[in-house]
Z-matrix of the N, CA and C atoms (Angstrom, degrees):
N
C 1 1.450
C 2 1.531 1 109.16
N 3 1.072 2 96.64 1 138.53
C 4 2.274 3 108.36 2 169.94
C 5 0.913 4 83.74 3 -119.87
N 6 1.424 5 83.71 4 173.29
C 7 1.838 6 150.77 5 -172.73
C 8 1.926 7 89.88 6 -102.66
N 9 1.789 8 102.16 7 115.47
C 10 1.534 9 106.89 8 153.64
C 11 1.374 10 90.93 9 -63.49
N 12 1.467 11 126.01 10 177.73
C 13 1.374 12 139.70 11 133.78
C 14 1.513 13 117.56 12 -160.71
N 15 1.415 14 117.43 13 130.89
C 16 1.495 15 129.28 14 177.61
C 17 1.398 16 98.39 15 -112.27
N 18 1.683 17 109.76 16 125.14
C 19 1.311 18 150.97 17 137.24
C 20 1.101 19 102.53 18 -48.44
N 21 1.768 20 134.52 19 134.84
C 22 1.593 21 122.57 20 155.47
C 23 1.741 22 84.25 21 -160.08
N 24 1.446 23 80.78 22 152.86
C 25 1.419 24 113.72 23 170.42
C 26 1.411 25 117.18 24 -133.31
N 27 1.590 26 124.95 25 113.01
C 28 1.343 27 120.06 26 169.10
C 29 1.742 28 103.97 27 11.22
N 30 1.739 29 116.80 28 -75.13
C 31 1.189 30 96.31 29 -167.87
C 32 1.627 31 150.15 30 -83.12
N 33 1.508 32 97.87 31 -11.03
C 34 1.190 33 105.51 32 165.32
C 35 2.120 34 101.31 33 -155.90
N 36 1.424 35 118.94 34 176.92
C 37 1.526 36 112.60 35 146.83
C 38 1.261 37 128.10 36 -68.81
N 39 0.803 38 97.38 37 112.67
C 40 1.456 39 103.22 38 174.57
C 41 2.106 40 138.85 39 -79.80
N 42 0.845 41 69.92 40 -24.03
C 43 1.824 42 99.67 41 160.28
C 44 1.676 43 118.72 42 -162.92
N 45 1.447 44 86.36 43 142.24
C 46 2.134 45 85.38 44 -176.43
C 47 1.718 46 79.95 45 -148.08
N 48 1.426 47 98.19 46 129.33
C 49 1.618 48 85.19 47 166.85
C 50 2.129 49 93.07 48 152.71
N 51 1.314 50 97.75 49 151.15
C 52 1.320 51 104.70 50 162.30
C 53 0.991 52 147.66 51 -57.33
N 54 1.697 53 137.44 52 143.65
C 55 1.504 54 125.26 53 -144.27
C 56 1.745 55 83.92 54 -165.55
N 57 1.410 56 91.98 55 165.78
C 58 1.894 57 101.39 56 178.81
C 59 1.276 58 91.07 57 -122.76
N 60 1.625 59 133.54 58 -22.60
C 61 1.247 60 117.21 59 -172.91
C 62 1.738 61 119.97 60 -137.08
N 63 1.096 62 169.93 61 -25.22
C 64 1.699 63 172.16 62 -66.03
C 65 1.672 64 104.93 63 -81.49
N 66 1.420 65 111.60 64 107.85
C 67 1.510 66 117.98 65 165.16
C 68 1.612 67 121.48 66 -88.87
N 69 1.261 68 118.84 67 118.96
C 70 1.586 69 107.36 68 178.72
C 71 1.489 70 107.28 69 -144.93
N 72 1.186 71 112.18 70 165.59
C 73 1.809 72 105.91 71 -175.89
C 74 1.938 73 94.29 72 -124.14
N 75 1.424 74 84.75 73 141.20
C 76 1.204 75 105.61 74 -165.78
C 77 1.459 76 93.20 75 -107.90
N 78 1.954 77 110.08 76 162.90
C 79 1.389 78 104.06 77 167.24
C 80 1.460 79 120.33 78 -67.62
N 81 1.123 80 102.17 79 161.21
C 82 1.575 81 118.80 80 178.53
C 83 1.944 82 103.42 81 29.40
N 84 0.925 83 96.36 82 27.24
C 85 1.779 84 101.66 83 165.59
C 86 1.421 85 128.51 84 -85.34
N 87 1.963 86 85.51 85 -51.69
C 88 1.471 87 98.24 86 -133.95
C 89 1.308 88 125.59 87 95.82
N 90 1.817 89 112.28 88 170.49
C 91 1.175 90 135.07 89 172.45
C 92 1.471 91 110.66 90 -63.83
N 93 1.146 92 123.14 91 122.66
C 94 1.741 93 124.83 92 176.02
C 95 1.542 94 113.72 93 -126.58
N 96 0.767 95 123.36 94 136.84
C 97 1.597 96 127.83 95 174.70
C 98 1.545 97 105.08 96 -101.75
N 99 1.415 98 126.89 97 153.89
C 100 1.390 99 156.25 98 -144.48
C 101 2.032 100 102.50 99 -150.44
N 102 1.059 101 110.52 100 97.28
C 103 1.565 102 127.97 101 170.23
C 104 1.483 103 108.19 102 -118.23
N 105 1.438 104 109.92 103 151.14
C 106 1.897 105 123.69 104 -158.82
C 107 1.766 106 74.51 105 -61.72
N 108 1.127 107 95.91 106 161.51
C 109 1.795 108 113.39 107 -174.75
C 110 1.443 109 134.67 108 77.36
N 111 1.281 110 86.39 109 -13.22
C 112 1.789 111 89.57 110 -165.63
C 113 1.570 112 111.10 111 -70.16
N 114 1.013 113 112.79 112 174.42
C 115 2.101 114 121.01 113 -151.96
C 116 1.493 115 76.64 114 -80.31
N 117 1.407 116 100.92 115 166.70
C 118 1.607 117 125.25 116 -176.81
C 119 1.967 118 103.68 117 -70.66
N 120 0.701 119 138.48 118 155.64
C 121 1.326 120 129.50 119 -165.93
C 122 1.296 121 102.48 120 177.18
N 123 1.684 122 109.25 121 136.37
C 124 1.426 123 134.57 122 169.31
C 125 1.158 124 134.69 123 -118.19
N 126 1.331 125 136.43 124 116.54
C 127 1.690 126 105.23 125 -171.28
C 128 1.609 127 96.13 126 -149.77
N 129 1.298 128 106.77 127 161.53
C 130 1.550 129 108.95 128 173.54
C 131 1.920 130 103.10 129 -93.48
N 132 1.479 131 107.80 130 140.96
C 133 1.417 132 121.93 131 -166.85
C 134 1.516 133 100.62 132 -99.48
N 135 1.698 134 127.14 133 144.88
C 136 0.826 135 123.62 134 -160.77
C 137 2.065 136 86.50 135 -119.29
N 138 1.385 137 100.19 136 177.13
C 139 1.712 138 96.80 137 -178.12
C 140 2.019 139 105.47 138 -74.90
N 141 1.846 140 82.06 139 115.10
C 142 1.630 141 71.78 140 -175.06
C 143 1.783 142 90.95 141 -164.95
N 144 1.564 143 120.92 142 -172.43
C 145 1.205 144 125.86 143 -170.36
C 146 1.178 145 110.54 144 -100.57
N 147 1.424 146 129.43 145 118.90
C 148 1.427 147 149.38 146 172.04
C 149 1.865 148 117.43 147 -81.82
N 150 1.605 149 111.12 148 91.30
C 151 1.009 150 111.31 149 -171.53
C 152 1.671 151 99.92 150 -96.78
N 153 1.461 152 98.54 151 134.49
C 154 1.555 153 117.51 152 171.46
C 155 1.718 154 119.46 153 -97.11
N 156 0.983 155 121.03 154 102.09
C 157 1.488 156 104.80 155 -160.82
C 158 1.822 157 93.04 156 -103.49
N 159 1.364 158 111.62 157 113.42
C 160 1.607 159 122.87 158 -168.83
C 161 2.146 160 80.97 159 -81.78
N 162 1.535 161 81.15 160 143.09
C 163 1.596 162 119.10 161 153.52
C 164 1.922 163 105.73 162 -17.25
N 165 1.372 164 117.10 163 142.29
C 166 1.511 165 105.25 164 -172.56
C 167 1.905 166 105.57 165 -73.00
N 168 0.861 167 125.02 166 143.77
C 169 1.662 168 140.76 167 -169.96
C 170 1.168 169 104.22 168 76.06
N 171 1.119 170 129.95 169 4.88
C 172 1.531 171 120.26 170 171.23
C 173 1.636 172 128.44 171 -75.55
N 174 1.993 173 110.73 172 -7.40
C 175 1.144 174 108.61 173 167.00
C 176 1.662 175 88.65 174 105.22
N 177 1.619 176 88.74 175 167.91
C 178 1.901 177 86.67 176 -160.06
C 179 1.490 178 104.07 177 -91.18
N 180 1.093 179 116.97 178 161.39
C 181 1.691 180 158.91 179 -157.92
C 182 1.532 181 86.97 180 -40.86
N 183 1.396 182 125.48 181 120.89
C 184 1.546 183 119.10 182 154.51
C 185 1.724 184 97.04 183 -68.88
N 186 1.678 185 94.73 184 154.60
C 187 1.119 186 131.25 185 -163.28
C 188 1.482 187 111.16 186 -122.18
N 189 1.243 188 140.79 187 122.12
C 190 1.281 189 141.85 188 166.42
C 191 1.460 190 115.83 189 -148.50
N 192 1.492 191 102.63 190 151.49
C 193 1.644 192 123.27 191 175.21
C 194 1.492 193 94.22 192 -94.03
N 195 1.530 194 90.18 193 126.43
C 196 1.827 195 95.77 194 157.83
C 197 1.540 196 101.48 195 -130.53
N 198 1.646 197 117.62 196 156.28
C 199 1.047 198 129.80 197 -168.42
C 200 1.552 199 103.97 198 -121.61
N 201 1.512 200 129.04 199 46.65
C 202 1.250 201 117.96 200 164.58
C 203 2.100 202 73.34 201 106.29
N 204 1.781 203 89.60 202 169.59
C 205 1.484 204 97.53 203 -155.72
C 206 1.939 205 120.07 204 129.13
N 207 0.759 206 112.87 205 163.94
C 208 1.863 207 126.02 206 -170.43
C 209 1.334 208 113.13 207 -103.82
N 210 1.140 209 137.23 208 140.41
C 211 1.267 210 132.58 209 176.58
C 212 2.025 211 96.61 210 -131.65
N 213 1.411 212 107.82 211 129.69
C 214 1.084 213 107.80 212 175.03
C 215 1.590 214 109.81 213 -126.81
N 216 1.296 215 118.47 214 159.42
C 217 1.845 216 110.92 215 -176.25
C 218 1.648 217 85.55 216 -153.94
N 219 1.281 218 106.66 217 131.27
C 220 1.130 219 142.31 218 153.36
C 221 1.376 220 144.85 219 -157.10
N 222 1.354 221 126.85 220 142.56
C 223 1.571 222 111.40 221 -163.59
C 224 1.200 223 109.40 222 55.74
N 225 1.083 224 134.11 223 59.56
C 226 1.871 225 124.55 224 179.37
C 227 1.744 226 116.20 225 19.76
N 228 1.515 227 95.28 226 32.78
C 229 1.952 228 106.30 227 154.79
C 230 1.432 229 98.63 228 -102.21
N 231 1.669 230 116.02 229 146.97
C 232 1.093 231 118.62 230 164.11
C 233 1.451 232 111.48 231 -132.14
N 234 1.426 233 110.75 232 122.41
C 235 1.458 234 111.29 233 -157.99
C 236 1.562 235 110.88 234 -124.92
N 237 1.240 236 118.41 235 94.71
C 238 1.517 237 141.00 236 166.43
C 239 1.585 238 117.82 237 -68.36
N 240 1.358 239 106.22 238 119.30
C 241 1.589 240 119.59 239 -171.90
C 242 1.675 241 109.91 240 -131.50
N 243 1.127 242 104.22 241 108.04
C 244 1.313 243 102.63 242 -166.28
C 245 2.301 244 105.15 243 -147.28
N 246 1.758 245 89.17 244 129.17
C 247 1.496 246 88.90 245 -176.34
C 248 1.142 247 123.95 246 -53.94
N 249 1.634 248 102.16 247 -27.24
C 250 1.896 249 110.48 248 175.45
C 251 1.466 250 114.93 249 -157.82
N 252 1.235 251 87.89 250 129.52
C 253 2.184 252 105.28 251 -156.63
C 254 1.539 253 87.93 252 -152.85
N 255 1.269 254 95.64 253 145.17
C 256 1.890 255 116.12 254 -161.00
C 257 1.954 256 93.78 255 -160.08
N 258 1.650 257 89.72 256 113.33
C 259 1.867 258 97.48 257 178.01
C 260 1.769 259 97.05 258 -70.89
N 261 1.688 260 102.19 259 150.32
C 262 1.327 261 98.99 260 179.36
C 263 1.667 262 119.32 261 -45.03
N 264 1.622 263 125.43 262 -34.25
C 265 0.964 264 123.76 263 161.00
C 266 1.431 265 144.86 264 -28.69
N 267 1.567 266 106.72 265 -20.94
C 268 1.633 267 99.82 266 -135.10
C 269 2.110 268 73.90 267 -125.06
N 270 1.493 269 105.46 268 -1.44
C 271 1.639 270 93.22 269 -138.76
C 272 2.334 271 86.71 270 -93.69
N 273 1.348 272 106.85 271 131.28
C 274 1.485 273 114.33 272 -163.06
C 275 2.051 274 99.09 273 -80.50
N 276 1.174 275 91.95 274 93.65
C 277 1.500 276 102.19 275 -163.60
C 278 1.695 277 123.13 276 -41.90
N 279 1.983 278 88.53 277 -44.80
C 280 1.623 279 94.54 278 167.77
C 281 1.769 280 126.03 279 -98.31
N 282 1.182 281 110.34 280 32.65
C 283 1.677 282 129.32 281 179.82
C 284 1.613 283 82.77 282 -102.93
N 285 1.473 284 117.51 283 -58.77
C 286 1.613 285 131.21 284 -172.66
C 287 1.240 286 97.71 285 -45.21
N 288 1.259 287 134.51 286 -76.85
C 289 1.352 288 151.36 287 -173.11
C 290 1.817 289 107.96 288 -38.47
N 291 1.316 290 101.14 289 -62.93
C 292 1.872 291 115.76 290 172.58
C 293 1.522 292 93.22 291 -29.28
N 294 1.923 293 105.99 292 -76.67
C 295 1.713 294 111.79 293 -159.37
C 296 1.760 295 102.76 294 -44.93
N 297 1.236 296 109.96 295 -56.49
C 298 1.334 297 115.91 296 176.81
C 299 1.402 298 122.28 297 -27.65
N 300 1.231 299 120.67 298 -65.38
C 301 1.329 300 116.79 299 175.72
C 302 1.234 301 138.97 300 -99.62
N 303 1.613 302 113.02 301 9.75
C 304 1.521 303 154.83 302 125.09
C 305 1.836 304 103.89 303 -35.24
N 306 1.202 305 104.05 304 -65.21
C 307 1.505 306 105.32 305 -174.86
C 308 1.692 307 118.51 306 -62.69
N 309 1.383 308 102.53 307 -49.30
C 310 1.398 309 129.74 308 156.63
C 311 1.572 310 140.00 309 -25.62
N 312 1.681 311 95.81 310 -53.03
C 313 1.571 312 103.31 311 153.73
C 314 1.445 313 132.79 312 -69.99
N 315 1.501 314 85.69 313 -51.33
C 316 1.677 315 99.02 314 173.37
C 317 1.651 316 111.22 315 -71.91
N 318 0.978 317 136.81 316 31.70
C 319 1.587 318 144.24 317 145.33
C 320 1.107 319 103.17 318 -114.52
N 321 1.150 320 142.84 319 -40.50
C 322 1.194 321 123.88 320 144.06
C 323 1.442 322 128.83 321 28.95
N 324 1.923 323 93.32 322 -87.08
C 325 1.477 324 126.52 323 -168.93
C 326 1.570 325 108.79 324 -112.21
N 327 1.532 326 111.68 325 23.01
C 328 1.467 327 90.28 326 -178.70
C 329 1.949 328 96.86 327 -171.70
N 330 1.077 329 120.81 328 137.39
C 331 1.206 330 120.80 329 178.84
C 332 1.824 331 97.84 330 -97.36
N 333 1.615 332 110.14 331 97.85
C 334 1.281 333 112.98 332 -176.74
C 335 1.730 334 104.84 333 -127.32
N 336 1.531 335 112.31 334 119.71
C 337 1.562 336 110.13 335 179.51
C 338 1.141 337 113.73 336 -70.61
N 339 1.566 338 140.67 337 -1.58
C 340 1.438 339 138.53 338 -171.74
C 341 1.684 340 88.58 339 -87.81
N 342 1.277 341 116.62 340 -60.46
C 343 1.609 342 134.29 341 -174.87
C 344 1.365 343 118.89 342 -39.26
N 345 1.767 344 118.15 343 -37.85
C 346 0.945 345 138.73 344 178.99
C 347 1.313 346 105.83 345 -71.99
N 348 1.423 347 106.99 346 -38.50
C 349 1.883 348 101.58 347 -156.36
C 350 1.805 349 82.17 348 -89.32
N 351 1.350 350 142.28 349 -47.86
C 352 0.971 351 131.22 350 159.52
C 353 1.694 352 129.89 351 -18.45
N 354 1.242 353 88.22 352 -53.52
C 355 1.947 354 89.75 353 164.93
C 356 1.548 355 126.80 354 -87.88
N 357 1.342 356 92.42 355 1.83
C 358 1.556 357 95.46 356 179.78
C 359 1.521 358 96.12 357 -94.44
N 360 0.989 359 124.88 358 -41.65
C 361 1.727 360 139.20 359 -171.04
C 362 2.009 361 92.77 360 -61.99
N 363 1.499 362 108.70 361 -55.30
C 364 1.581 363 94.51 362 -172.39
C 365 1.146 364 105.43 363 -79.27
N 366 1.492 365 141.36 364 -20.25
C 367 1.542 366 128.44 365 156.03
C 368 1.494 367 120.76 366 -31.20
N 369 1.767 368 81.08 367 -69.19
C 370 1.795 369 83.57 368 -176.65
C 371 1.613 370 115.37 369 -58.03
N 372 1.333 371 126.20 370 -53.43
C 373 1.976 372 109.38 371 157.89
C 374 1.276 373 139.57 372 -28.97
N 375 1.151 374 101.16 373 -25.73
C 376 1.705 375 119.69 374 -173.60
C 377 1.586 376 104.49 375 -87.93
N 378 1.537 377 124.11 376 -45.60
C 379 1.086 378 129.72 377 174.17
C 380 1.563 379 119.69 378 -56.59
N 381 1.577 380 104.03 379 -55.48
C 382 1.391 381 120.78 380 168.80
C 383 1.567 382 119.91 381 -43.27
N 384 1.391 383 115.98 382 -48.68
C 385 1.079 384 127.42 383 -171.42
C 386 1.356 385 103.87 384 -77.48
N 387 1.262 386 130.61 385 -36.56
C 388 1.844 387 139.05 386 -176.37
C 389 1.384 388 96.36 387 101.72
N 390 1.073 389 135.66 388 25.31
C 391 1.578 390 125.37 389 166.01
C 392 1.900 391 102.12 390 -96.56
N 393 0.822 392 132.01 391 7.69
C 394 1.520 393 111.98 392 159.94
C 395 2.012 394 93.88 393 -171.64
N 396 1.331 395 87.35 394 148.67
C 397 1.638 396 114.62 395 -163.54
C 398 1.803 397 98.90 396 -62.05
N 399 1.149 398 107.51 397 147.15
C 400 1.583 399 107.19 398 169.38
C 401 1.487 400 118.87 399 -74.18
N 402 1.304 401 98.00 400 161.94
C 403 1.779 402 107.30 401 178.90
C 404 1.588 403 109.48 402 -45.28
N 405 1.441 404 124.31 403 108.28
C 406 1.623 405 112.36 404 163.05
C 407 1.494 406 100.55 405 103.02
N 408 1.365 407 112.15 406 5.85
C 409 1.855 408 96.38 407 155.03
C 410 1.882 409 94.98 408 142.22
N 411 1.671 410 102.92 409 176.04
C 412 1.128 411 97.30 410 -162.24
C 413 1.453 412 129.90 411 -67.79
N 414 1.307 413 155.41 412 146.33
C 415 1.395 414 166.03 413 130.31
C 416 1.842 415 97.14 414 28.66
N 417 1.446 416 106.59 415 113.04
C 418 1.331 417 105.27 416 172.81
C 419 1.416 418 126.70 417 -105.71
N 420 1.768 419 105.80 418 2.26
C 421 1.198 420 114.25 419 -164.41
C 422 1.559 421 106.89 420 -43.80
C-alpha cells in the first residue's frame, strides 16, 4: 500500500502521484516522516525540504523547496499546500546562489529577519537542487 500525495502551489500541482514515504519539517516540530497508516495529522510547514520518496522502482525521491505552507495526512493522502514550492528540477541553481550571498552580505551589516528568512529560503533551493550540502554533513539524496 502507498501514500497518494499532491504537491500544490497557488500556481499549479506540482506533484500528484504515489509515494511509500513524504519527509517535511514542520514548525516548531521538526522533521517528520508520513508512512501509509499514520494518524490523521495537520501542521503548518516551515521553509524547508519536502522529500517524496516514490514506490520502490519508481526512481529516486522527488525533491522540493517549500517556503512555509500546511501539511495535512489523512487516509494515507498526504496533502502539501504551500504559497511557494519549486521541484528540485525547476529550482535556477545560480539565481539561488546570487540570493544567497546577496542575503549574506547584507547580514553582514544588519540583524534583519526578512534577510534571514531570505537566506534560509536560498539554502533550502540550493540543497534541493544539489548545489550546496545540507545542514550537518554531505548531500544524501
Amino acid at each position: 500500500m502507498t501514500l497518494h500525495v499532491e504537491l500544490v502551489s497557488p500556481e499549479r500541482i506540482l506533484y500528484s502521484g504515489d509515494a511509500d514515504m513524504v519527509v517535511c519539517r514542520t514548525v516548531g516540530g521538526g522533521e517528520i516522516a508520513f508512512l501509509t497508516g499514520h494518524a490523521p495529522f495537520l501542521g503548518a510547514l516551515t521553509i524547508g525540504q519536502v522529500k517524496v520518496v516514490l514506490p520502490q522502482g519508481h526512481g529516486a525521491p522527488e525533491l522540493a523547496a517549500v517556503h512555509g505552507g500546511f501539511v495535512e495526512v489523512r487516509d494515507n493522502r498526504v496533502i502539501i499546500l504551500s504559497d511557494v514550492a519549486e521541484l528540485a528540477s525547476q529550482i535556477d541553481v545560480e539565481r539561488a546562489r546570487r540570493a544567497k550571498e546577496d542575503a549574506e552580505r547584507h547580514l553582514m551589516t544588519t540583524d534583519d529577519a526578512e534577510c534571514e528568512a531570505r537566506l534560509r529560503r536560498a539554502h533550502v533551493r540550493l540543497e534541493v537542487a544539489g548545489g550546496l550540502a545540507p545542514a550537518g554533513g554531505p548531500s544524501a539524496h
